[in-house]
C-alpha positions in Angstrom: -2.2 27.8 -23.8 -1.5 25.9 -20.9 0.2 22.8 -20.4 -0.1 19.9 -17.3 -1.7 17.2 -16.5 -4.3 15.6 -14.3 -3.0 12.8 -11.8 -4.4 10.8 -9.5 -2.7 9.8 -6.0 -4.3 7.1 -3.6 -8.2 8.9 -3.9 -7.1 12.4 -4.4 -7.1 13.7 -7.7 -4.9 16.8 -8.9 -3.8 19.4 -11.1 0.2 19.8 -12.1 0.5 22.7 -14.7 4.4 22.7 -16.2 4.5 26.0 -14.9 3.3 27.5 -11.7 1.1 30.6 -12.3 1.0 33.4 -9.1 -2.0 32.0 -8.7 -1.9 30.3 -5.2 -3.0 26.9 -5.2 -6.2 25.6 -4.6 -8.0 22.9 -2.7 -11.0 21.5 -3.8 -13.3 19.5 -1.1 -16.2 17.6 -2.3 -19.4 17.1 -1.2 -21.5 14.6 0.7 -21.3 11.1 -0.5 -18.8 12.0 -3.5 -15.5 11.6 -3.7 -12.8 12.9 -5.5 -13.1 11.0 -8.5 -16.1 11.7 -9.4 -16.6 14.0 -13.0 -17.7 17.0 -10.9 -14.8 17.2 -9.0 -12.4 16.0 -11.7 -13.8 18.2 -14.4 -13.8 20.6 -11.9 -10.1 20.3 -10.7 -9.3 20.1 -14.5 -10.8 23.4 -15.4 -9.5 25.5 -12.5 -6.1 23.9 -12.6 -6.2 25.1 -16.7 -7.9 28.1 -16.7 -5.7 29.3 -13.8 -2.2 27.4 -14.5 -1.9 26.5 -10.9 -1.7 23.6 -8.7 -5.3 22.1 -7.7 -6.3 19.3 -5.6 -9.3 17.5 -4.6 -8.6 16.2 -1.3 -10.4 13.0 0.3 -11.2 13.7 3.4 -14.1 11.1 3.7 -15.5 8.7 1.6 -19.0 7.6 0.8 -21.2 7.5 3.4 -18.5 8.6 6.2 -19.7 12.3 4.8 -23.1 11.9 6.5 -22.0 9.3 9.3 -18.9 10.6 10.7 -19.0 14.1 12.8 -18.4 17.3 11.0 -15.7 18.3 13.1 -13.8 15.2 12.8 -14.1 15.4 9.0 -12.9 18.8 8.8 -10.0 17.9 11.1 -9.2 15.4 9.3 -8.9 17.4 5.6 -6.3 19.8 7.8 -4.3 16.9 8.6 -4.4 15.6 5.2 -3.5 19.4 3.6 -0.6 19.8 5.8 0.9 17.0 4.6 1.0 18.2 0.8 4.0 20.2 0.4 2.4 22.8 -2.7 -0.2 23.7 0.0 2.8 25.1 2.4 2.9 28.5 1.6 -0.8 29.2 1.4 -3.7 28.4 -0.4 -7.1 28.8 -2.0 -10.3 27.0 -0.8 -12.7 25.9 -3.0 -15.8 23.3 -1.3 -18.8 22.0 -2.5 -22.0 21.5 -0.7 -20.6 20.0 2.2 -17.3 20.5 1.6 -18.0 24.1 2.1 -18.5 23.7 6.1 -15.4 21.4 5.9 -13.3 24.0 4.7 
C-alpha cells in the first residue's frame, strides 16, 4: 500500500508519496487546450504517482488556447524552464506527454 498525497501548486498539480520509490520521477505534460487540472491529467498524475510511489507532476506549460496559438518551440522552452526550477526533477527524470504534450517533451 502506498501512502501520499495529491497537491496542487499555482496550476501544476502533483504527486508526493511518503516515501520515494527508485522510481525516477516523472513529468506529465498535457495536451492541447487542457491543463493540468483537468481529471485526465489529475487522475492520471494520481495513478502513476501510486502505482509507482514516486514523485509526479503535471506541469503547466501553457494554458487554454496558448496550446494552439503560441509557437511549439516557445511552449516547449518554456516547460524546460519551468522543470528546472523544481528541485525533485534535478537528478533526472521521466517523461510522460499527451497528445501535444508529446512534441513538447
Amino acid at each position: 500500500l502506498v501512502y501520499g498525497g495529491s497537491h496542487s501548486d499555482g496550476d501544476d498539480y502533483y504527486w508526493q508519496p511518503d516515501k520515494q520509490s527508485e522510481v525516477k520521477p516523472i513529468v506529465v505534460f498535457h495536451g492541447v487546450s487542457e491543463t493540468c487540472h483537468r481529471s485526465l491529467q489529475t487522475g492520471l498524475v494520481d495513478q502513476l504517482g501510486q502505482e509507482l510511489s514516486t514523485y509526479v507532476r503535471c506541469v503547466e506549460y501553457a494554458k487554454n488556447l496558448e496550446t494552439w496559438f503560441v509557437n511549439i518551440v516557445k511552449q516547449s522552452e518554456r516547460a524546460c524552464e519551468l522543470v528546472n526550477k523544481i528541485p525533485e526533477f534535478q537528478n533526472g527524470f521521466n517523461v510522460v506527454g499527451l497528445s501535444a504534450g508529446s512534441i513538447v517533451s
